[in-house]
C-alpha positions in Angstrom: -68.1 76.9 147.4 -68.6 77.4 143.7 -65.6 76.7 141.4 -64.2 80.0 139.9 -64.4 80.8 136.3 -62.4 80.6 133.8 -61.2 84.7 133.9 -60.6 84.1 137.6 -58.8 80.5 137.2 -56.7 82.2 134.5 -55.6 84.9 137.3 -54.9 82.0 139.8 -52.7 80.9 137.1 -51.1 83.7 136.1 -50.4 84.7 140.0 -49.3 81.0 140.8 -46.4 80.9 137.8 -45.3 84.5 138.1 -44.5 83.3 142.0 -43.1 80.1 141.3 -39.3 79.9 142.2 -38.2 77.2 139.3 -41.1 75.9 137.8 -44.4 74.4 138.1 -45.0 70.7 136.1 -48.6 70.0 135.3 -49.1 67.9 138.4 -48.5 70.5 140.6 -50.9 73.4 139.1 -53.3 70.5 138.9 -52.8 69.9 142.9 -52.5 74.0 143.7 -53.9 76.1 141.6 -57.7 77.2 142.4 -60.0 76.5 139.4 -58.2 73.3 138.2 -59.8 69.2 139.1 -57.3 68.0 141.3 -56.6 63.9 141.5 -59.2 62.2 143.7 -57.8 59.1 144.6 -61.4 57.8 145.2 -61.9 58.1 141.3 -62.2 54.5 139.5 -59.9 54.5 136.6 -62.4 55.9 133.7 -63.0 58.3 135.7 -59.8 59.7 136.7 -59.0 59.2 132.8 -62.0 61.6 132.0 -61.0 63.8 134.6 -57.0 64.5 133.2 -58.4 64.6 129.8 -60.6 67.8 130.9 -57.7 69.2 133.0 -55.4 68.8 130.1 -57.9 71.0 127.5 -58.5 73.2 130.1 -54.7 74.0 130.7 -54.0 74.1 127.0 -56.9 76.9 126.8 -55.4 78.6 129.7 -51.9 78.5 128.1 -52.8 79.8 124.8 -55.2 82.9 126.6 -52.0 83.7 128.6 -49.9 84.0 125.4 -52.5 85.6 124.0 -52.9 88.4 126.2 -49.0 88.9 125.8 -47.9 86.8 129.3 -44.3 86.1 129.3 -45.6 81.9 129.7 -41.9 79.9 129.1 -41.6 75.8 129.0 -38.8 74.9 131.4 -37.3 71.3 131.4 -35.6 69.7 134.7 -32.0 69.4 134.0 -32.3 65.8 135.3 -35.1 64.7 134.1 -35.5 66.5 130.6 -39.2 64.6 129.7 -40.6 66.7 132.8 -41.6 69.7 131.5 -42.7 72.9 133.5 -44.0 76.4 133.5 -43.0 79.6 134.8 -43.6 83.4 134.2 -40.4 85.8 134.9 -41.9 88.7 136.2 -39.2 90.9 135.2 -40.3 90.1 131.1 -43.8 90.6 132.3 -43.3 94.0 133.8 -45.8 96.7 131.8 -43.1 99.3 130.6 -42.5 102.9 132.3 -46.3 104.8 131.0 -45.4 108.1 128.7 -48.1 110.0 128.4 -48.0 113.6 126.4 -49.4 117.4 128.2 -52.8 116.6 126.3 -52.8 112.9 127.6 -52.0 113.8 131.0 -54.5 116.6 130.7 -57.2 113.4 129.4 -56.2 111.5 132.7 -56.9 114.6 135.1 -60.4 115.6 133.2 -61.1 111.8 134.3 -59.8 112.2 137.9 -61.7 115.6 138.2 -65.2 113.8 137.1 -64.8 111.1 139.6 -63.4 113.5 142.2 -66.2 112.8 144.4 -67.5 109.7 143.7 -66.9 106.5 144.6 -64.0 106.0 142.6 -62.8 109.5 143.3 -59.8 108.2 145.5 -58.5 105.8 143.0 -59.1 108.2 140.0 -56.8 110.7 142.0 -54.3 108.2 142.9 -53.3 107.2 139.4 -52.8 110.6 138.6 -50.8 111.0 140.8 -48.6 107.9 139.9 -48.6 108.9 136.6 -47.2 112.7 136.9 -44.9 111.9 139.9 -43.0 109.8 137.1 -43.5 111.8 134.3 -41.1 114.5 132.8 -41.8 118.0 133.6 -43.0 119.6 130.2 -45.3 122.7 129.7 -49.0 121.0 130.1 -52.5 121.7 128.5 -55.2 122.9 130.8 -58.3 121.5 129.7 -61.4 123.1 131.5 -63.7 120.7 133.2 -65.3 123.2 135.3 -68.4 123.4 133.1 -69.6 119.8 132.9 -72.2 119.2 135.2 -71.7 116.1 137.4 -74.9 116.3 139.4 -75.8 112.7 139.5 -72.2 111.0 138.8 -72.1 110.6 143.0 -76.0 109.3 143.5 -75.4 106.6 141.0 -72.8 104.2 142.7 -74.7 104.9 146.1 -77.8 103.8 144.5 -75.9 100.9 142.5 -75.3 99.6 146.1 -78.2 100.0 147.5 -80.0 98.0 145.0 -77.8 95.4 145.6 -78.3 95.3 149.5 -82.3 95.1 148.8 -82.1 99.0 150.9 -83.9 101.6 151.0 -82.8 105.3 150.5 -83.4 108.9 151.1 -82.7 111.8 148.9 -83.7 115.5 147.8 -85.4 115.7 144.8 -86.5 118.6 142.8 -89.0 117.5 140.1 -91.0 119.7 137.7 -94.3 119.6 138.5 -93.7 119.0 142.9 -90.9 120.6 143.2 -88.0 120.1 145.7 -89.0 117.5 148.3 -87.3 114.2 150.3 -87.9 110.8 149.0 -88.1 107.8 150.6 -87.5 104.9 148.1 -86.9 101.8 147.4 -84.7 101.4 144.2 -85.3 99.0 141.7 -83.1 99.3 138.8 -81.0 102.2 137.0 -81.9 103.0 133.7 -80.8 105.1 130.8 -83.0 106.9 128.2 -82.0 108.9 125.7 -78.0 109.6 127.5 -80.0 110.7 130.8 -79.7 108.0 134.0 -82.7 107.5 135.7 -84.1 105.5 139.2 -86.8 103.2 139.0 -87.8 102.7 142.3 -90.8 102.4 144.8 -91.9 106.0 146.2 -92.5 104.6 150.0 -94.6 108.5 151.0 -96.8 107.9 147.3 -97.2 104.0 147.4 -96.5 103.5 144.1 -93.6 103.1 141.8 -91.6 106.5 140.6 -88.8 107.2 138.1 -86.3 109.8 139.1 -83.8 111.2 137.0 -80.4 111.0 138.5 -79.4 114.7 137.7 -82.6 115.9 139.5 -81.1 114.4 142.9 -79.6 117.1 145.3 -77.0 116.7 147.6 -75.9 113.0 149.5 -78.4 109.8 148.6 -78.5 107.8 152.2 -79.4 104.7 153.0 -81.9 103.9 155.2 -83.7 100.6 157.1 -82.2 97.0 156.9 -80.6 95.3 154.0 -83.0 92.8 151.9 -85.9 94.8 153.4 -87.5 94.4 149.8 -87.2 92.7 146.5 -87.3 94.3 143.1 -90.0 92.9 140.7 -88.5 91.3 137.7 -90.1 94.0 135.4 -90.7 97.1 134.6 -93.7 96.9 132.2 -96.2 99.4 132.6 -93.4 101.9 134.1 -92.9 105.0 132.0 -89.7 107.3 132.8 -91.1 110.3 131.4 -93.8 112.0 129.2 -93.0 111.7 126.0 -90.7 114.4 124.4 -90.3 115.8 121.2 -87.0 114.8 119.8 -85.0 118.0 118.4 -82.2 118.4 116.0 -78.7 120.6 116.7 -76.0 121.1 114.4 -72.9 120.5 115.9 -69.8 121.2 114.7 -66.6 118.6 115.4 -62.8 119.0 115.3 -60.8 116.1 113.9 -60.5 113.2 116.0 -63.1 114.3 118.6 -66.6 113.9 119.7 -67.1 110.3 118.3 -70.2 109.5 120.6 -71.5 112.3 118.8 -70.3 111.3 115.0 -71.6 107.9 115.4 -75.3 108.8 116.3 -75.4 111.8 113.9 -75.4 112.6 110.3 -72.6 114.0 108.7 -73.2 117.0 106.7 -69.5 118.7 104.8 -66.6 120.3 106.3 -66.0 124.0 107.2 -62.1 124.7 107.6 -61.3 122.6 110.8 -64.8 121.9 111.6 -67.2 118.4 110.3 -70.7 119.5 110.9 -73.4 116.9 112.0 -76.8 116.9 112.2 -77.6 115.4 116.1 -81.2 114.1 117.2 -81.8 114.5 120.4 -84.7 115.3 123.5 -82.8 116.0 126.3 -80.8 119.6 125.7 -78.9 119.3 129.6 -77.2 116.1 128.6 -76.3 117.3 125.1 -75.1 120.3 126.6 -72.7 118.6 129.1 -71.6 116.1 126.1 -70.4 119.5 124.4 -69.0 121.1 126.9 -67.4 117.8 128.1 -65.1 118.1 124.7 -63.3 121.0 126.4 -63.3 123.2 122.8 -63.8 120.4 120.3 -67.4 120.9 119.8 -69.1 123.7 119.0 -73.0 125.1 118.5 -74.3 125.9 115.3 -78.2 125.0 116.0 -80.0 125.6 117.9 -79.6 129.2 119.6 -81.1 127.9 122.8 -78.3 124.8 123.2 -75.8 127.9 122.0 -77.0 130.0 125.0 -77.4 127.2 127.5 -74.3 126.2 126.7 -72.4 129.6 126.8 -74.7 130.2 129.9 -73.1 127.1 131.8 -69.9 126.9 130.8 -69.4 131.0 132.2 -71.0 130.1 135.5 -68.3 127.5 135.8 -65.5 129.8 135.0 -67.2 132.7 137.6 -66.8 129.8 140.3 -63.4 128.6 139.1 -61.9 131.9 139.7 -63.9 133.1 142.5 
């Protein structure tokens, strides 16, 4: 079995003193702790010197990351025998402090839980809200509209993840431009981004020959299909091509304070108007700028182009038609 490394040596740590009913000396992390070069009696004497030397810089590494990260870590001495020196973590000092969040943070923290509603971290997404407002003072909350993003893709994307780690095949309703809405059979390869969209590169098992497919063009559940390690991905892509290439365009998008910074740091910052920064925005993909803007619930709006305007005013009413159908 391969020795851990050192972000999962430092958790052994961490859980080993945080459980430890005194203390733990040296000598017995050395001995218990997973990660660490126990004594080997077998060892000639060089070696065994070489060996503590390496457990001693590795410890003192370990130490100062724990103190580092803010860990409780305190040096206990026995009472008896003050030159023996050990280590302990009170869990009651390392105890996070009781989380208050605002109506507009709680409101951030349930715009994340309805993204991932469905997903595959949907349950835990839902859990910590919950934890969070179970705890939290009753106070007159925000309501921040999520209703318009599109999330067509967000559930394919871990399903696929997995799949291309297993080495299996999958099946999936695609509606592409120029074939229109068909199943695929396919055997993923790799998931890629280009220009904010995600894409599938994969072999098309019906066409014989290697496809891209972008994620938000996937309908309904992706499903597995055939063994695991039925196939391995080349170690390239050259020579694949996601898409035609298309024209990059330019909106002007307008920003309130302390918002949209995915947006401020890849555009180009024109003046300000009242409460709004304007920004010049490159960009050949008008469904995933779209969703980025409607995704700041308010903070963003259109100024150019019309079409992004109508597409989204267009998607964001469909939303609020379903919402209070």
């Amino acid at each position: 079995m391969p020795a851990p490394d050192a972000a999962e040596r430092l958790l052994n740590l961490l859980i080993a003193l945080t459980h430890a009913r005194v203390r733990m000396t040296r000598a017995e992390i050395r001995a218990t702790v997973a990660g660490y070069d126990p004594i080997d009696d077998r060892d000639d004497p060089e070696t065994a010197r070489k060996r503590t030397v390496a457990f001693e810089r590795m410890f003192e590494r370990d130490k100062e990351d724990l103190r580092r990260l803010g860990v409780p870590l305190r040096t206990v001495t026995d009472a008896t025998h003050g030159d023996e020196i050990g280590y302990v973590i009170d869990a009651g000092d390392a105890t996070m402090p009781p989380i208050t969040l605002s109506a507009v943070e709680r409101a951030v923290v349930a715009v994340a839980a309805d993204y991932w509603q469905n997903a595959a971290l949907g349950t835990d997404a839902r859990r910590a809200l919950i934890k969070i407002t179970s705890s939290a003072a009753r106070v007159e909350d925000e309501t921040v509209h999520l209703a318009a993003r599109s999330t067509v893709g967000v559930d394919a994307a871990p399903a696929l993840a997995q799949a291309i780690a297993d080495g299996q095949a999958v099946r999936f309703t695609y509606t592409s431009a120029t074939s229109g809405k068909a199943e695929r059979t396919v055997e993923p390869w790799r998931l890629v981004v280009r220009g904010g969209p995600l894409y599938l590169v994969g072999l098309d098992r019906d066409r014989g020959e290697p496809r891209t497919y972008r994620l938000s063009r996937i309908e309904g559940a992706v499903t597995a299909v055939g063994d695991r390690g039925a196939f391995v991905a080349p170690s390239g892509l050259a020579g694949i091509h996601l898409e035609a290439a298309v024209p990059t365009l330019t909106a002007r998008i307008g920003l309130r304070a302390e918002s949209g910074h995915a947006i401020r740091r890849r555009g180009r910052f024109l003046r300000s108007e009242g409460e709004w920064d304007i920004y010049d925005v490159s960009y050949c993909d008008t469904e995933y700028l779209r969703d980025e803007i409607l995704g700041l619930a308010g903070a963003a709006r259109v100024v150019s182009p019309e079409t992004l305007a109508e597409a989204v005013v267009a998607h964001a009413r469909a939303a609020l038609e379903v919402a209070h159908a």
